[in-house]
MARMAR-714562 format. One line per 8 residues: their letters; for each residue x, y, z of N, C-alpha, C, O. Coordinates in steps of 0.2 Angstrom, whole numbers, plus 2048, in hexadecimal, padded with zeros to 3 digits. Example, Ala and Ser with C-alpha at 12.3 -4.5 7.8 and 13.67 -1.06 7.14 Angstrom:
2
AS> 842 7E4 827 83E 7EA 827 842 7F0 827 847 7EF 82A ~ 840 7F5 823 844 7FB 824 840 800 827 843 806 828
//
This chain:
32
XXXXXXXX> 20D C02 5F9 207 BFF 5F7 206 C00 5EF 204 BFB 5EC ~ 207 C06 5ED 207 C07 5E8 20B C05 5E2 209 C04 5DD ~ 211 C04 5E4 216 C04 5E0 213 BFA 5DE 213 BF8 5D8 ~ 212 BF6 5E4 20F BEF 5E5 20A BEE 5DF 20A BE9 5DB ~ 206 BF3 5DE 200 BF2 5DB 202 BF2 5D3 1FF BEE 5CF ~ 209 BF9 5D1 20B BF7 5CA 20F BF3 5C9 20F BF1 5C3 ~ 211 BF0 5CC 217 BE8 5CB 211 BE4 5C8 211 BE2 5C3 ~ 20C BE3 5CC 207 BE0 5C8 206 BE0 5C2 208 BDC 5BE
XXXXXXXX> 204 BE8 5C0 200 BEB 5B9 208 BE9 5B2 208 BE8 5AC ~ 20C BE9 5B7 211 BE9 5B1 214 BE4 5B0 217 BE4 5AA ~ 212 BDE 5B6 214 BD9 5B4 210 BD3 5AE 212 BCF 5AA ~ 20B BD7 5B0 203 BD4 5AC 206 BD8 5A4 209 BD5 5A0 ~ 205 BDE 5A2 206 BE3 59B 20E BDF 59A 210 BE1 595 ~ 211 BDD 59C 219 BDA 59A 218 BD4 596 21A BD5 591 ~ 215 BCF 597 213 BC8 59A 20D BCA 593 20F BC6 58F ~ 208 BCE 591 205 BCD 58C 207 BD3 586 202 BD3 582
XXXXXXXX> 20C BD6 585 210 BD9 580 215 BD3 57F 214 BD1 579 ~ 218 BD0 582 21F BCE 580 21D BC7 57E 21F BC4 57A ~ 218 BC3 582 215 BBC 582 20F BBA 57F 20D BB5 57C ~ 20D BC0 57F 203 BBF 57D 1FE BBA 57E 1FA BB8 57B ~ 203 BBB 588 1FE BB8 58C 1FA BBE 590 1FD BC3 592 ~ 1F3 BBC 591 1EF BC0 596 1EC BBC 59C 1E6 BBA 59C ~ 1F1 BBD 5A1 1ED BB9 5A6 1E8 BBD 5AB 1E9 BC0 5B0 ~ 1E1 BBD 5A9 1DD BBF 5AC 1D8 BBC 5AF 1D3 BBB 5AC
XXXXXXXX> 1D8 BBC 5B6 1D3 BB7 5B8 1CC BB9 5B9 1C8 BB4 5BA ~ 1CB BBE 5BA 1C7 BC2 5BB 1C4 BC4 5B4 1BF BC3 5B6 ~ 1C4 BC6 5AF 1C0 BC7 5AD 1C3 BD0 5AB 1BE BD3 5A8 ~ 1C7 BD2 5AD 1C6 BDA 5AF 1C8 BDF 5A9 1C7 BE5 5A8 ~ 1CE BD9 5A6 1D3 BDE 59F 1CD BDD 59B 1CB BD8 59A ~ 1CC BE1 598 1C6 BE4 592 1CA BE4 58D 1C6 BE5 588 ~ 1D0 BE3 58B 1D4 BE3 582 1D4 BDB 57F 1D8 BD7 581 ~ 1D0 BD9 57B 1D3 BD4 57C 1D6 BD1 574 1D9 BCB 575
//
């Protein structure tokens, strides 16, 4: 479960280092 939860976070921190996109739907990443 846990391991499920960082595939997330790293797919997200990959995806906005390498592309500088921030797909956040929520509201919840504070960097902006």
């Amino acid at each position: 479960l846990l391991w499920h939860g960082h595939q997330v976070m790293y797919r997200q921190l990959a995806a906005w280092m390498v592309h500088g996109l921030l797909q956040d739907q929520y509201g919840e990443f504070f960097i902006r």
